[in-house]
C-alpha positions as CSV (number, residue, x, y, z in Angstrom):
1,X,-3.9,104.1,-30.0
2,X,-0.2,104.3,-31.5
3,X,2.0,102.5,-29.0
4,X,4.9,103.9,-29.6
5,X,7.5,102.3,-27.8
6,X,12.3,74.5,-34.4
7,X,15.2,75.2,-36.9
8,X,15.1,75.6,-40.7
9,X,18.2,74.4,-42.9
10,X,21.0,77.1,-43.9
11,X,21.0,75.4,-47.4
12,X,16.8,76.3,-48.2
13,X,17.2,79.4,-47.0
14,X,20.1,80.1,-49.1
15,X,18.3,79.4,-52.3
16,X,15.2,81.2,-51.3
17,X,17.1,84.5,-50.7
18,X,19.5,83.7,-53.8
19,X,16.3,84.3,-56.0
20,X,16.0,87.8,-55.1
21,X,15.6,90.0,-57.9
22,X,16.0,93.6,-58.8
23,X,13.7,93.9,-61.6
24,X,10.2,94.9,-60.3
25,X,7.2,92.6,-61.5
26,X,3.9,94.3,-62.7
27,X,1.8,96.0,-60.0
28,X,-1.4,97.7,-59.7
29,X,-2.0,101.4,-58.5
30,X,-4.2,101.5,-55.8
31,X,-6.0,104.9,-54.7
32,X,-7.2,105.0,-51.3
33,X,-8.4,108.2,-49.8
34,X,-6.7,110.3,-52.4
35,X,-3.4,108.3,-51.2
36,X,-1.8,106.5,-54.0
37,X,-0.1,102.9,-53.3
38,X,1.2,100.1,-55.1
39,X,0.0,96.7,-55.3
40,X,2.9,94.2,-55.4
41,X,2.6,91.1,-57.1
42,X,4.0,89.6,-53.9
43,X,0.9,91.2,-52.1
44,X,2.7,93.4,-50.1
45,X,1.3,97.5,-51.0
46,X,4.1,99.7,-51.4
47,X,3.7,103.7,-50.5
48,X,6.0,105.7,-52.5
49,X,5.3,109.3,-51.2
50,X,6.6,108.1,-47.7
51,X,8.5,104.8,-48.8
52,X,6.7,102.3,-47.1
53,X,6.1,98.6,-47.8
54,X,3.2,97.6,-45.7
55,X,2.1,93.2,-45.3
56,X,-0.7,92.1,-43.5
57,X,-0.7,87.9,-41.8
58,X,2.7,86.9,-42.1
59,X,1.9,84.0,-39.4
60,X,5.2,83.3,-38.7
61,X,6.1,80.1,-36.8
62,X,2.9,78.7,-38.0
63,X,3.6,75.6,-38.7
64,X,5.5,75.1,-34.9
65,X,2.1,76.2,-33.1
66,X,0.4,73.7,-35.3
67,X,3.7,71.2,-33.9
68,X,2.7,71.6,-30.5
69,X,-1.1,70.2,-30.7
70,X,0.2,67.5,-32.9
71,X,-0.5,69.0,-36.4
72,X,2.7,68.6,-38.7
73,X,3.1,71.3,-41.2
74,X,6.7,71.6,-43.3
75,X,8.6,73.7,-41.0
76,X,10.0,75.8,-42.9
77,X,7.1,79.0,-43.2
78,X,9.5,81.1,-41.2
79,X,12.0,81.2,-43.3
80,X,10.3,81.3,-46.4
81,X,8.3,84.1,-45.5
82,X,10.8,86.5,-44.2
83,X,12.8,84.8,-47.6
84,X,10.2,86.6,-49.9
85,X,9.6,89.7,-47.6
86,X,13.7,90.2,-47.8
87,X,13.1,90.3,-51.6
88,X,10.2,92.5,-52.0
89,X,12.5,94.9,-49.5
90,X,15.2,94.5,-51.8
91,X,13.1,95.6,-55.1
92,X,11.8,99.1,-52.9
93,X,14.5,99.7,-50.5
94,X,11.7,100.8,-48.3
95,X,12.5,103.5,-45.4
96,X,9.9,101.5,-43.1
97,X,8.1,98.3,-43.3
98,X,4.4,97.8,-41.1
99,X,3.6,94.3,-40.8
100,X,-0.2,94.8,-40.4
101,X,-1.4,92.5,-37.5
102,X,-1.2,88.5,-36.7
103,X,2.8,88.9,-37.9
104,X,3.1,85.4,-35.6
105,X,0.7,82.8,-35.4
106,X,0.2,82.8,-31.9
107,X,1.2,84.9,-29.0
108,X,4.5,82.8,-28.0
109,X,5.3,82.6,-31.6
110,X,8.4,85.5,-31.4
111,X,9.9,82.9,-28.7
112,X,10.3,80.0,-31.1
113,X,12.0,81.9,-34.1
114,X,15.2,80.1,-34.6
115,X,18.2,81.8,-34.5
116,X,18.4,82.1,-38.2
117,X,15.3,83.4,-38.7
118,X,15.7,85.8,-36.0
119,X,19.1,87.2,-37.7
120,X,17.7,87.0,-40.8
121,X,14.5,89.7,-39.1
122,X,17.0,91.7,-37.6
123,X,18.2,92.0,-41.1
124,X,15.5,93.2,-42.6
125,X,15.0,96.0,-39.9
126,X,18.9,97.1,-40.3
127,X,18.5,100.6,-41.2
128,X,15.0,101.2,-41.3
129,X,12.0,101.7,-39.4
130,X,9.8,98.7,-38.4
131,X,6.6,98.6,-37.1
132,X,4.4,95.7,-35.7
133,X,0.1,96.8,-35.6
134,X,-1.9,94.4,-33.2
135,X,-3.7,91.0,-34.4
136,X,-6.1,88.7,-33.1
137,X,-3.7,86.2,-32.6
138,X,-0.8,88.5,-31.8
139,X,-2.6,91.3,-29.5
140,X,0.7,91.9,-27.1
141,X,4.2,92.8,-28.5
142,X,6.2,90.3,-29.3
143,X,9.1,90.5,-27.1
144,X,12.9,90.3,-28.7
145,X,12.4,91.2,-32.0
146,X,13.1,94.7,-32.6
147,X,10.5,97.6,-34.1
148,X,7.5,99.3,-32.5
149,X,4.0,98.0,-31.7
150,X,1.2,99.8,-31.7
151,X,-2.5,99.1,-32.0
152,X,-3.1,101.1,-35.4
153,X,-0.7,103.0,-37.4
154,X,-1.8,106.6,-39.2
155,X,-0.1,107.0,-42.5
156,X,-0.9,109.7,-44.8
157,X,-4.3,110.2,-43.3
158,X,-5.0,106.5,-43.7
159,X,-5.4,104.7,-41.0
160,X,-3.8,101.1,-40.9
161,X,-5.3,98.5,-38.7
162,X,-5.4,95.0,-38.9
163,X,-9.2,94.3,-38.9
164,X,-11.4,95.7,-41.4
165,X,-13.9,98.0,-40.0
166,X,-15.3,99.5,-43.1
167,X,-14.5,103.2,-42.0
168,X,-13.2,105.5,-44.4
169,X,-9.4,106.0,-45.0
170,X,-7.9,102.8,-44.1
171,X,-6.3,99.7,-44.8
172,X,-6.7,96.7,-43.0
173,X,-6.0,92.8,-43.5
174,X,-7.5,90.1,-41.2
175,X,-9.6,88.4,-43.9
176,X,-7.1,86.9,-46.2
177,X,-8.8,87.5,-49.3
178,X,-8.7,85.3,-52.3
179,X,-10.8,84.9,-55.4
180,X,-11.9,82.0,-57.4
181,X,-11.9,83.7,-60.8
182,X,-13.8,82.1,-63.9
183,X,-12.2,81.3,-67.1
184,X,-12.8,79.6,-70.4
185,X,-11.1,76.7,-69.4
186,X,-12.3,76.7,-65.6
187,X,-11.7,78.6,-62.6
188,X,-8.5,79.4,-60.9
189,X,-8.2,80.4,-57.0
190,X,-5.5,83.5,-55.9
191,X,-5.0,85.4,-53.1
192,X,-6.0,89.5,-54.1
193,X,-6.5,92.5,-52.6
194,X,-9.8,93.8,-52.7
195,X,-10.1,97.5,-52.3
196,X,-12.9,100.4,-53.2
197,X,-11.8,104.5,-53.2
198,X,-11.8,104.7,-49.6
199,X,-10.4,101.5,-48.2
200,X,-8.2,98.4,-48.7
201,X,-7.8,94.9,-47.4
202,X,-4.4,92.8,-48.0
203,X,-3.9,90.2,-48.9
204,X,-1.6,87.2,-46.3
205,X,1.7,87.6,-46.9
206,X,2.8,84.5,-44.9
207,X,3.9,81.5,-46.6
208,X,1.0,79.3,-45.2
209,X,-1.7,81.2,-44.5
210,X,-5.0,79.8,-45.9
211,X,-7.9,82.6,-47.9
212,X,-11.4,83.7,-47.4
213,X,-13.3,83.6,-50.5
214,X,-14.0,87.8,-51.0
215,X,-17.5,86.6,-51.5
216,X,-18.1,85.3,-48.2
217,X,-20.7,87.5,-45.6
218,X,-17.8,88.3,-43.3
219,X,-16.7,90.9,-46.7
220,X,-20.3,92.3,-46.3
221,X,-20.7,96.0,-45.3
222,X,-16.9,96.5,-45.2
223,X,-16.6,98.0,-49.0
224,X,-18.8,99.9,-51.4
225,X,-18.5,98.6,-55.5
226,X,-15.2,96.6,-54.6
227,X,-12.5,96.2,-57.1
228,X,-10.2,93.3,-57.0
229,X,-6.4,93.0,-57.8
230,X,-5.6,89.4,-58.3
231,X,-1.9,88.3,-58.0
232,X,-0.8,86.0,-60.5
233,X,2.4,84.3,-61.3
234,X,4.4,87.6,-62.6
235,X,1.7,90.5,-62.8
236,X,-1.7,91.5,-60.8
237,X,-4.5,91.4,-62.8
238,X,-7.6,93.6,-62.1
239,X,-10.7,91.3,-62.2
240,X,-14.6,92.7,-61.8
241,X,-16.2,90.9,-59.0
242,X,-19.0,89.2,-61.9
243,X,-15.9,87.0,-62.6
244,X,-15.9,85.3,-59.3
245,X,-17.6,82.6,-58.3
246,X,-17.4,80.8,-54.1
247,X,-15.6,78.2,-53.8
């Protein structure tokens, strides 16, 4: 039910959020339960009837959780993540943002955030309303960082969760779609949304989060004659499943 209630350099950050733009890539309209949203070339969805930006798996501190069982990742996911979030903000001025479940990779992950990338959250959540829905790796609130948690969010009569259930009216992420799409030359793999009338799952927003392959079983059941919106490097491009191929 609705709840309601290690450190990255100045100077990479500084170039990340310096190549914010105003002008708004191509996008994708996206019609789920009469509800019409936007799909962002960044992969975030955008709601223009109630201005909200909704992103699913940012996994921040990712690559710290992967520090502390030995595994070293570039540590900078953080602060690139919440770089590209603070630009796709920028482009809709959204009145609220939902961060759609595992927003931090693991359950202490809000307690690492630097103090940089803490401000540079707080930030994004000046002046708006925030809200963090439940994932499997972060089921309890994250403590510190501002917003509201709650287990699922109801927007428009869709219900936003973060894993798919296949129910009607709602939007989900979890899965981390991508799709190996076939062309002349070859194939190319790219993260997607994958969506039919009724339902929608999101794509991972976060800077390293890996992709399940939409034609893998754990996509079985969950949508009826899917439609795919692949992001490319400036535009989404709508792509019929027959074009992909597992990886």
């Amino acid at each position: 039910m609705l709840r309601k209630h290690s450190s990255t350099r100045p100077a990479l950050r500084d170039r990340l959020v310096a190549g914010a733009t105003l002008r708004a890539p191509p996008a994708a309209p996206i019609t789920v339960a009469q509800e019409i949203f936007i799909a962002d070339v960044s992969g975030a969805l955008w709601h223009e009837g109630t201005r909200t930006l909704v992103v699913s798996d940012l996994h921040l501190e990712k690559a710290s959780s992967f520090a502390k069982r030995g595994i070293f990742l570039p540590p900078y996911d953080t602060a690139m993540t919440l770089a590209r979030l603070a630009q796709v903000a920028l482009r809709f001025q959204p009145a609220r943002i939902i961060a759609l479940g595992d927003s931090f990779h693991d359950r202490e992950g809000a307690g690492r955030l630097s103090p940089e990338d803490r401000a540079s959250l707080h930030q994004l959540q000046k002046g708006r309303e925030w809200i963090w829905v439940a994932g499997n790796h972060d089921p309890d609130a994250p403590q510190d960082v501002g917003g509201l948690y709650c287990d699922f969010y109801e927007l428009g009569g869709v219900i936003l969760r973060h894993e798919p259930t296949g129910a009607p009216a709602e939007l989900a992420g979890h899965l981390h779609p991508v799709a190996r799409v076939t062309a002349p030359a070859g194939s190319v793999r790219r993260r997607c949304f994958i969506s039919d009338d009724q339902r929608c799952i999101l794509p991972a927003f976060g800077a390293l989060a890996g992709g399940l392959n939409i034609l893998d079983a754990a996509y079985d059941g969950l949508l009826q004659a899917p439609v795919l919106h692949v992001l490319g490097r400036n535009r989404v491009y709508s792509v019929p499943v027959t074009r992909c191929v597992p990886d």
